[in-house]
N, CA, C and O atoms as a GROMACS GRO file, in nm:
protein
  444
    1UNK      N    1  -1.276  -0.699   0.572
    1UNK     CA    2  -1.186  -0.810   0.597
    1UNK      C    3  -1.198  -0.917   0.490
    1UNK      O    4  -1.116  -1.006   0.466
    2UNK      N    5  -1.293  -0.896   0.440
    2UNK     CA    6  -1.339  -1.032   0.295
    2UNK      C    7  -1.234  -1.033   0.186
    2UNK      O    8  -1.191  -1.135   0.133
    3UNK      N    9  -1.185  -0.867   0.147
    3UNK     CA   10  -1.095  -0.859   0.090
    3UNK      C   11  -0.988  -0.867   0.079
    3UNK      O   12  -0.927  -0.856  -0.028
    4UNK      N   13  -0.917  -0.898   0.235
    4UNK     CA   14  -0.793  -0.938   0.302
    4UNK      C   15  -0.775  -1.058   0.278
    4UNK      O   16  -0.668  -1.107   0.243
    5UNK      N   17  -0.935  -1.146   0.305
    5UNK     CA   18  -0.922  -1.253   0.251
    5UNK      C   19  -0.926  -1.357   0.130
    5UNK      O   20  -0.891  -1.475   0.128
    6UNK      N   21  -0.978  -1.277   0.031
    6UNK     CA   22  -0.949  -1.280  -0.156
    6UNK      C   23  -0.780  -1.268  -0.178
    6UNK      O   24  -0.706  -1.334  -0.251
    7UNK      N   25  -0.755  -1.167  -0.096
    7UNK     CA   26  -0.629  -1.098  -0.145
    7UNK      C   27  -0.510  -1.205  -0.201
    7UNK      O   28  -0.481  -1.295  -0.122
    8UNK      N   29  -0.470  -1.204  -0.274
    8UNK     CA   30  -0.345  -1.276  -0.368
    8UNK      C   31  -0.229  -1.258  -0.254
    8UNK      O   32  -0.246  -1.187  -0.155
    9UNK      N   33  -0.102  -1.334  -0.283
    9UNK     CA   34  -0.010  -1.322  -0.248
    9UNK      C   35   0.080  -1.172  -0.292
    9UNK      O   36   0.137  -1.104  -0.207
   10UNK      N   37   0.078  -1.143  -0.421
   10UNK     CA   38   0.113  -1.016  -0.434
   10UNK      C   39   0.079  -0.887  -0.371
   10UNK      O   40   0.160  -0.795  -0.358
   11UNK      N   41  -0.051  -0.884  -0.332
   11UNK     CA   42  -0.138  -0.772  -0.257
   11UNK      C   43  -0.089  -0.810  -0.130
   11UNK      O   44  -0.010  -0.722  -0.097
   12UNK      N   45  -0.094  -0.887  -0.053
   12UNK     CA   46  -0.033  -0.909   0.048
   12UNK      C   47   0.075  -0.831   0.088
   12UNK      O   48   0.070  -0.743   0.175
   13UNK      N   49   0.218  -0.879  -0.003
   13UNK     CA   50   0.327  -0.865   0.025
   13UNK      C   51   0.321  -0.670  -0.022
   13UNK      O   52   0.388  -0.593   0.045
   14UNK      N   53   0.258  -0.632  -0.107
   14UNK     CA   54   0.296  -0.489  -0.138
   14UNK      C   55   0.204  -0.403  -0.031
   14UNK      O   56   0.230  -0.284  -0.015
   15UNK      N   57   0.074  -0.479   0.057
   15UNK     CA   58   0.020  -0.376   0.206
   15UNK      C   59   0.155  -0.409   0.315
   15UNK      O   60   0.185  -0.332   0.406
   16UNK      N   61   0.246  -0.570   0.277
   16UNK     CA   62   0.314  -0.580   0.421
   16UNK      C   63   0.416  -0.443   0.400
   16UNK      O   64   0.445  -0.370   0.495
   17UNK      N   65   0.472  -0.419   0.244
   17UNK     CA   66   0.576  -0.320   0.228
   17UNK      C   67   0.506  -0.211   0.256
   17UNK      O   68   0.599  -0.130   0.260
   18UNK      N   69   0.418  -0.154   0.275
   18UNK     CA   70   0.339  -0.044   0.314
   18UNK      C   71   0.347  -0.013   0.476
   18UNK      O   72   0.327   0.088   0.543
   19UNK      N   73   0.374  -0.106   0.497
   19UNK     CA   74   0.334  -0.095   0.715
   19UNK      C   75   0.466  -0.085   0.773
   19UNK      O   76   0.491  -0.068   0.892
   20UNK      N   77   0.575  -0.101   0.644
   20UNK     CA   78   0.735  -0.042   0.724
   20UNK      C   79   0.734   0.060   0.752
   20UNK      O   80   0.723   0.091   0.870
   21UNK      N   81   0.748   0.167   0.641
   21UNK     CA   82   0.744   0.322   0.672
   21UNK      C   83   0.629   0.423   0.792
   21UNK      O   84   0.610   0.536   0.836
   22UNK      N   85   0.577   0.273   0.798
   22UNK     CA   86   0.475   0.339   0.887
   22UNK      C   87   0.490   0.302   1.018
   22UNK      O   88   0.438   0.357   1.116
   23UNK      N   89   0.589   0.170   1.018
   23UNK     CA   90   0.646   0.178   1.188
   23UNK      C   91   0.771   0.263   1.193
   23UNK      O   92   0.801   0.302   1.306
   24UNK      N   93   0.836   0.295   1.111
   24UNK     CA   94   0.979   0.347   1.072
   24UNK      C   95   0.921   0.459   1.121
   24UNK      O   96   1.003   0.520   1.190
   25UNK      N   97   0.762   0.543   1.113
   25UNK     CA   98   0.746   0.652   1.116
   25UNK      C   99   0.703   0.621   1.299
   25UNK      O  100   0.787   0.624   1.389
   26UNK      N  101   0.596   0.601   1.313
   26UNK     CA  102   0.621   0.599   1.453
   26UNK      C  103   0.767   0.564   1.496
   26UNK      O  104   0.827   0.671   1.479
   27UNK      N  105   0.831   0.499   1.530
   27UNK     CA  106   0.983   0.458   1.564
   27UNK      C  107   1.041   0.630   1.586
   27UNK      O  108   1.115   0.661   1.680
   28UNK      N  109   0.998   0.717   1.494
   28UNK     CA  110   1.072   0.803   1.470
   28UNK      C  111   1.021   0.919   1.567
   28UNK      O  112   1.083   0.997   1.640
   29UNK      N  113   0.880   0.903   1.541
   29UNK     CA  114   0.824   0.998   1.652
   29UNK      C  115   0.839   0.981   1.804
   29UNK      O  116   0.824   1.069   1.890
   30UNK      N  117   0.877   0.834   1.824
   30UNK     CA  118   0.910   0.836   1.956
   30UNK      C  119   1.033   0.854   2.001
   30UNK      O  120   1.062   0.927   2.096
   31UNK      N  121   1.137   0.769   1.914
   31UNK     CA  122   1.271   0.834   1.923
   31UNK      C  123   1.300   0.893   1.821
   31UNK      O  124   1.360   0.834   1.731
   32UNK      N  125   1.269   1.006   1.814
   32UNK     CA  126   1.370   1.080   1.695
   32UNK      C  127   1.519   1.105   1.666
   32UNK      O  128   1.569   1.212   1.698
   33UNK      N  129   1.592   1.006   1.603
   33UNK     CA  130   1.724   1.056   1.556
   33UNK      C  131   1.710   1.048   1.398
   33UNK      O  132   1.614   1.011   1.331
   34UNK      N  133   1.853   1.101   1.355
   34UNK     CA  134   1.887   1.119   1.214
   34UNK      C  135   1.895   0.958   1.152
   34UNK      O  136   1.908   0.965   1.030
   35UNK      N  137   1.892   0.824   1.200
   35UNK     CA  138   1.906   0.739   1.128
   35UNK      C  139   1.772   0.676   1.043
   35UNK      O  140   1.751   0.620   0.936
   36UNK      N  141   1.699   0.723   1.156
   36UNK     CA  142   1.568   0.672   1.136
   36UNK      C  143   1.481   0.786   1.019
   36UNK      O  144   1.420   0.754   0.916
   37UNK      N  145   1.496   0.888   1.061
   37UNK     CA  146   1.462   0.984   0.919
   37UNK      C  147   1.496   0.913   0.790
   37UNK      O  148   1.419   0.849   0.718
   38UNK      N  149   1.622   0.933   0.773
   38UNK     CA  150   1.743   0.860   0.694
   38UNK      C  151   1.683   0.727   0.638
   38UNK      O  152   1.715   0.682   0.528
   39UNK      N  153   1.580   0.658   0.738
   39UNK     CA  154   1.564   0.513   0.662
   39UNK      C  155   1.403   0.536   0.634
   39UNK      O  156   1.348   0.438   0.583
   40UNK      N  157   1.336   0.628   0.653
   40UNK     CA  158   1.174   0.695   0.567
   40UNK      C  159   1.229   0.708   0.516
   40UNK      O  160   1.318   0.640   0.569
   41UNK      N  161   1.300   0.772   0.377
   41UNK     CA  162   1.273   0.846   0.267
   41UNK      C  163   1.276   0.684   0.186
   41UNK      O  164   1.166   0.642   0.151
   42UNK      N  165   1.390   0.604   0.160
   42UNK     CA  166   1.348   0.467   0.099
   42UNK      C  167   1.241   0.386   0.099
   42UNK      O  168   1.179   0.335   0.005
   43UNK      N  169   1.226   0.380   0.237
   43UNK     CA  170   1.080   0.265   0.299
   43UNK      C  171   0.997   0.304   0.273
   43UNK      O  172   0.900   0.228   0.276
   44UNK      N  173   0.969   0.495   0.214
   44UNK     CA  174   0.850   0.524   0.147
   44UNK      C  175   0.864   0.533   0.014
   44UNK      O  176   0.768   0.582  -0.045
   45UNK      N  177   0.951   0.503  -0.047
   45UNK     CA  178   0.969   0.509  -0.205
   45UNK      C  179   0.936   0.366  -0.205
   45UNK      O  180   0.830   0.354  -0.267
   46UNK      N  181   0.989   0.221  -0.154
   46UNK     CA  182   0.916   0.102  -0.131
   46UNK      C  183   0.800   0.047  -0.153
   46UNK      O  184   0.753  -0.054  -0.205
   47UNK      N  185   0.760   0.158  -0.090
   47UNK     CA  186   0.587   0.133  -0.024
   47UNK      C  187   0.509   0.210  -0.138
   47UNK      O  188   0.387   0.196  -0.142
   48UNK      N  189   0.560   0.273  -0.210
   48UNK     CA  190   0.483   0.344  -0.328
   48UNK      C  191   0.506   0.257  -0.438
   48UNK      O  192   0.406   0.223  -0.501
   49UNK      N  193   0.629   0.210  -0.478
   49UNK     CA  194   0.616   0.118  -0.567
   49UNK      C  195   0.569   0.003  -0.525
   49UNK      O  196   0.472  -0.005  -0.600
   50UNK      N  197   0.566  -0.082  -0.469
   50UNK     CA  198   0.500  -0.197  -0.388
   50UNK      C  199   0.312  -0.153  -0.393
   50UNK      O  200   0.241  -0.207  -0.477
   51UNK      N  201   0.282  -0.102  -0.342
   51UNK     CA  202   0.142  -0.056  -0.370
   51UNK      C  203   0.063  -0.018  -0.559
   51UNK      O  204  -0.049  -0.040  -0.605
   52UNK      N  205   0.200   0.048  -0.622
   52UNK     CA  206   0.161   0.031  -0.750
   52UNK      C  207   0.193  -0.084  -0.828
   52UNK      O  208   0.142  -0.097  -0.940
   53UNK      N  209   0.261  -0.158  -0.789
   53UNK     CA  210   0.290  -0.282  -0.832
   53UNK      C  211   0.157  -0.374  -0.811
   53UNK      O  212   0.090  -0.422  -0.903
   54UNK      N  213   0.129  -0.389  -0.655
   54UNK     CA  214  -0.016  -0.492  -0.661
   54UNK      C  215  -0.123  -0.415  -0.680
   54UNK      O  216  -0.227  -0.480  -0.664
   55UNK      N  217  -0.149  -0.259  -0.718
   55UNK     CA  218  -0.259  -0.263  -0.800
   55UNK      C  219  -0.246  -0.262  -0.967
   55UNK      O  220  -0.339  -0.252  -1.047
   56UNK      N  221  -0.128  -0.272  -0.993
   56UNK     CA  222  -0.116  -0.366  -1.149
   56UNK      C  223  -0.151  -0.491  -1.148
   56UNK      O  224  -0.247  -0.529  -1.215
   57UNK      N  225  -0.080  -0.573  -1.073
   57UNK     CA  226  -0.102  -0.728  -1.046
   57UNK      C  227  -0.265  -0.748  -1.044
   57UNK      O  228  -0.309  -0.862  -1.059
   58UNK      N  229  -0.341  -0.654  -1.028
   58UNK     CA  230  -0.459  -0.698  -0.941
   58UNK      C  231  -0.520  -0.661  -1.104
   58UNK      O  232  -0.604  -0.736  -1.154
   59UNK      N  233  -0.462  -0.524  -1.191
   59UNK     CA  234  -0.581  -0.542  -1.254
   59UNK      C  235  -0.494  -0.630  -1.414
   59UNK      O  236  -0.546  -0.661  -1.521
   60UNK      N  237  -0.387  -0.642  -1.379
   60UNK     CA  238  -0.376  -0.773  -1.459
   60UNK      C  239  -0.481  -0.912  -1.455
   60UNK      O  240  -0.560  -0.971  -1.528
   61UNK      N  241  -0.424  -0.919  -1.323
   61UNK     CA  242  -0.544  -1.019  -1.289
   61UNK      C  243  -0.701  -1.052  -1.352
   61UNK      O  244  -0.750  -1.154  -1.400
   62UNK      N  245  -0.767  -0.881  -1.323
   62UNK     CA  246  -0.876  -0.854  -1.349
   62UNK      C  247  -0.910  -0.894  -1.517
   62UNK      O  248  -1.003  -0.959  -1.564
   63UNK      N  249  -0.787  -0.823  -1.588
   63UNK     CA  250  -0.802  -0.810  -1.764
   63UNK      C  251  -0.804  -0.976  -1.782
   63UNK      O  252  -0.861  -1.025  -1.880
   64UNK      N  253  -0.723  -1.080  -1.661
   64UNK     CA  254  -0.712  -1.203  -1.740
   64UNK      C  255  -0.846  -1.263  -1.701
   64UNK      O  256  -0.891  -1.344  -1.782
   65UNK      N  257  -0.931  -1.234  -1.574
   65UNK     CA  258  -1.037  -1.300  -1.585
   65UNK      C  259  -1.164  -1.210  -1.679
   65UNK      O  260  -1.283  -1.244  -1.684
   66UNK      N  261  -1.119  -1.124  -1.728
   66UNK     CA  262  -1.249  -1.062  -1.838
   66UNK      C  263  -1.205  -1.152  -1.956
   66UNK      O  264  -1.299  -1.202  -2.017
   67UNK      N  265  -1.074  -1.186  -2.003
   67UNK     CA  266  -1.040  -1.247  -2.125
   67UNK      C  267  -1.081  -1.401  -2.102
   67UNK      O  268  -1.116  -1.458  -2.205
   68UNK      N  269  -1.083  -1.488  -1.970
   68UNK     CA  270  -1.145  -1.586  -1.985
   68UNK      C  271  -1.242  -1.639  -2.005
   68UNK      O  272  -1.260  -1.751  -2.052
   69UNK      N  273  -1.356  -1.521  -1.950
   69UNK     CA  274  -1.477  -1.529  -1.925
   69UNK      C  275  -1.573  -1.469  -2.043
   69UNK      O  276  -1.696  -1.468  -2.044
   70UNK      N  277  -1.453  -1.402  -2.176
   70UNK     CA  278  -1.546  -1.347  -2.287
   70UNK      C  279  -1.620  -1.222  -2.228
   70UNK      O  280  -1.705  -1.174  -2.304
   71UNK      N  281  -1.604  -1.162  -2.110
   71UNK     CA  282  -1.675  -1.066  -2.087
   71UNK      C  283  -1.627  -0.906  -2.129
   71UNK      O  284  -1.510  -0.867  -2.125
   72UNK      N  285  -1.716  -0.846  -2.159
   72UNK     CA  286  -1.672  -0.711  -2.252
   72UNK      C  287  -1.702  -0.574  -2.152
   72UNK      O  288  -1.650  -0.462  -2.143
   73UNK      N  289  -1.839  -0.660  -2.065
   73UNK     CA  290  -1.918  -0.517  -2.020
   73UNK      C  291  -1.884  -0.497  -1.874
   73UNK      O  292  -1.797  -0.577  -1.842
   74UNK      N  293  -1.907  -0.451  -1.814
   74UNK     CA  294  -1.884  -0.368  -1.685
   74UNK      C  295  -1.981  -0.448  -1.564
   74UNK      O  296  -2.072  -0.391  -1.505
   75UNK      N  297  -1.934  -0.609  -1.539
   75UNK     CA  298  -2.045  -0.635  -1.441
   75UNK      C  299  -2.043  -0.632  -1.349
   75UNK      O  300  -1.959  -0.551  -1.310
   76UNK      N  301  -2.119  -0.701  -1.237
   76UNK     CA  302  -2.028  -0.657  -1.104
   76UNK      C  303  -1.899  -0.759  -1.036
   76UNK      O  304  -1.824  -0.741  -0.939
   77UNK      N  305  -1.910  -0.858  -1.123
   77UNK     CA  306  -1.739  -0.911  -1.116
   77UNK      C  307  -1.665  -0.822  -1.169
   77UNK      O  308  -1.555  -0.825  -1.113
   78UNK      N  309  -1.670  -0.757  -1.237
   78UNK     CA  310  -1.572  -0.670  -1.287
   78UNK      C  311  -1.559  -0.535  -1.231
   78UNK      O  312  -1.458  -0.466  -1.213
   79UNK      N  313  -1.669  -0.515  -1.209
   79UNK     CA  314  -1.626  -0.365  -1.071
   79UNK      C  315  -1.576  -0.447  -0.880
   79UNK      O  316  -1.538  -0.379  -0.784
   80UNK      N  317  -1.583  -0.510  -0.880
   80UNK     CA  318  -1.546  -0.631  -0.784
   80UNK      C  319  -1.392  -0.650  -0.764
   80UNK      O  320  -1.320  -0.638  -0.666
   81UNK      N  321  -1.370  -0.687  -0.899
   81UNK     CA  322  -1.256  -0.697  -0.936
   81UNK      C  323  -1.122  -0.585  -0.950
   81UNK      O  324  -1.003  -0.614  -0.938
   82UNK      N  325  -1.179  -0.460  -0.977
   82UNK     CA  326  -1.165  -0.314  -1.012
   82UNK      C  327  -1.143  -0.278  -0.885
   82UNK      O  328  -1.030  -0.245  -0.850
   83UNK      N  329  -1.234  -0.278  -0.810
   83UNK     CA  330  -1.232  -0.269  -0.619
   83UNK      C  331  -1.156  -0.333  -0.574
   83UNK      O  332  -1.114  -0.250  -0.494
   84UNK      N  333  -1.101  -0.412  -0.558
   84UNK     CA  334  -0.995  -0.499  -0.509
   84UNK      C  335  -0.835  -0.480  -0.549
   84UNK      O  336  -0.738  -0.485  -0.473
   85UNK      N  337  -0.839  -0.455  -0.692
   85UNK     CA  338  -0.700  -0.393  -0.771
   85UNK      C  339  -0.663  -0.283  -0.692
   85UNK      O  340  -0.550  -0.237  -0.704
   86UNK      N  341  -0.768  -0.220  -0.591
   86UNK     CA  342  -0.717  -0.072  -0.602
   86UNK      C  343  -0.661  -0.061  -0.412
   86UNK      O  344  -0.606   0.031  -0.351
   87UNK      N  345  -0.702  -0.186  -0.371
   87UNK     CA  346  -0.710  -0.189  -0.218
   87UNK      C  347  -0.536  -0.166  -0.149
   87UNK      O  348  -0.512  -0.095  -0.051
   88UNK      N  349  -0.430  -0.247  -0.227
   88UNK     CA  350  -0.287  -0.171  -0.184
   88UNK      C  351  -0.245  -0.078  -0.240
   88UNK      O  352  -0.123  -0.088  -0.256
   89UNK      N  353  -0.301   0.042  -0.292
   89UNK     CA  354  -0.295   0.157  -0.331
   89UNK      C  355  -0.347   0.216  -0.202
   89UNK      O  356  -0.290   0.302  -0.136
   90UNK      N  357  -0.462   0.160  -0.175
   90UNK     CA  358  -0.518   0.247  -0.078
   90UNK      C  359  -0.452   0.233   0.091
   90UNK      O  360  -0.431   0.324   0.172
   91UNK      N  361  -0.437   0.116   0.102
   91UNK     CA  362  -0.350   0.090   0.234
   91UNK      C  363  -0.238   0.136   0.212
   91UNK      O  364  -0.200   0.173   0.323
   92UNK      N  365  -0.124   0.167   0.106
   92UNK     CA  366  -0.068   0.186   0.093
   92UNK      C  367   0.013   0.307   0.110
   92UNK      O  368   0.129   0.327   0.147
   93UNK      N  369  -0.096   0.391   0.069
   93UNK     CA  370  -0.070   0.520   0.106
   93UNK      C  371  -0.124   0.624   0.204
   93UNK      O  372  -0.094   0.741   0.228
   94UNK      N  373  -0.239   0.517   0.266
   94UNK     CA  374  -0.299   0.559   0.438
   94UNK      C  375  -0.197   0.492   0.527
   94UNK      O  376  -0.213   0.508   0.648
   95UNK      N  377  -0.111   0.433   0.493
   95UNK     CA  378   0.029   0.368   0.604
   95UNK      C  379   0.116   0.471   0.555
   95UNK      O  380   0.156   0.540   0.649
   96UNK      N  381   0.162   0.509   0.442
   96UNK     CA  382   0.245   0.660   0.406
   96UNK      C  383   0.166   0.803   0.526
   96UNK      O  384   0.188   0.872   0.625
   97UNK      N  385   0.099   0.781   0.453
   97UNK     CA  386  -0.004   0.943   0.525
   97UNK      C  387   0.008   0.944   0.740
   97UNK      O  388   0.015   1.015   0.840
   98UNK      N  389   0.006   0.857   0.709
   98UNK     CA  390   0.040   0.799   0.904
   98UNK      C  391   0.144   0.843   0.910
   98UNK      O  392   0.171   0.960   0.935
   99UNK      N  393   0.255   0.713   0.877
   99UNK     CA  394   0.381   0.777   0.883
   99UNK      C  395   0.451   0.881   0.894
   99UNK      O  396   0.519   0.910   0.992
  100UNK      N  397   0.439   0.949   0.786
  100UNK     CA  398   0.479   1.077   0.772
  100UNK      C  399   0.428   1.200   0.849
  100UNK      O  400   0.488   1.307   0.862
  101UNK      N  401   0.306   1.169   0.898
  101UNK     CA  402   0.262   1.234   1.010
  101UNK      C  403   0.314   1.221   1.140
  101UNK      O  404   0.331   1.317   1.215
  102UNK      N  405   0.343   1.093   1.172
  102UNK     CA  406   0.431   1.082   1.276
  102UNK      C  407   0.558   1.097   1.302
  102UNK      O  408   0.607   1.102   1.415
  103UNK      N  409   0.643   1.109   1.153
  103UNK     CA  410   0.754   1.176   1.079
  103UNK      C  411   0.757   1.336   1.140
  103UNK      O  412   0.836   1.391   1.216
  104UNK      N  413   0.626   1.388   1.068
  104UNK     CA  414   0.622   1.545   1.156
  104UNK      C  415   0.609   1.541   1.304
  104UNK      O  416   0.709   1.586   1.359
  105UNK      N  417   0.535   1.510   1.367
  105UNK     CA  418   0.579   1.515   1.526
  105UNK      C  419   0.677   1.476   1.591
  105UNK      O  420   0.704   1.528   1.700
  106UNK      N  421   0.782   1.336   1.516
  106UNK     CA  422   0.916   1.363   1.588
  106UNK      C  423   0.988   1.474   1.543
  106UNK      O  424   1.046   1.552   1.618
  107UNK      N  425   0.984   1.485   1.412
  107UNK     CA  426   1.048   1.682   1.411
  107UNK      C  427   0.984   1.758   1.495
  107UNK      O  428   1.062   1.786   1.587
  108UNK      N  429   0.878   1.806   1.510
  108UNK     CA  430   0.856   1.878   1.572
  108UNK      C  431   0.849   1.854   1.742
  108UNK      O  432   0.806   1.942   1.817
  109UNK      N  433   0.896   1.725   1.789
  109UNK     CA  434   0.929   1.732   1.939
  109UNK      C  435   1.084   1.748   1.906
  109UNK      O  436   1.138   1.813   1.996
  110UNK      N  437   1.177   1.710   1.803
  110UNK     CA  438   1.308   1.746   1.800
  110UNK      C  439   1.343   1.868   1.800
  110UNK      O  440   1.459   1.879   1.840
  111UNK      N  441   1.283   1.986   1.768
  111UNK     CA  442   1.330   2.103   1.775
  111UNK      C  443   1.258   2.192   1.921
  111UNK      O  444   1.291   2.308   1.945
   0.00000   0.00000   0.00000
């Protein structure tokens, strides 16, 4: 949760674009129709760019505090920093991996 609470405004907004497709996906498993399929395939193209977007932002971020700080080597602000860049990648695509799992069980209660 420490990292939720570091987290930038950009990281923020690219885990909130991550948690659509992943109610879109439940939504779907419980009611399955064709609209809601229809609106996963975008909300997960979203959520993939949104997730690679704030782990750019993050290690932008990262490169601007190594360039302030004169630092060259690998410390643990900088693996810190490295760890954190990578955190809406990772929510990002464990809210995909859900989804789409729940994507397959409304198909498969639809047929």
């Amino acid at each position: 949760m420490e990292v939720l609470a570091n987290a930038g405004v950009m990281a923020l907004a690219s885990m909130f674009v991550g948690v659509l497709p992943l109610i879109m996906g439940v939504a779907y498993a419980i009611w399955p129709n064709d609209e809601r399929l229809t609106l996963m395939r975008p909300l997960s193209l979203a959520a993939v760019f949104a997730s690679v977007g704030g782990m750019a932002m993050g290690f932008i971020s990262e490169l601007r505090f190594m360039s302030r700080t004169g630092t060259v080597s690998f410390t643990p602000q900088v693996a810190t920093g490295t760890a954190e860049s990578l955190v809406p990648v990772f929510f990002g695509f464990g809210c995909l991996t859900v989804g789409w799992l729940c994507v397959t069980l409304g198909l498969w209660r639809r047929s």
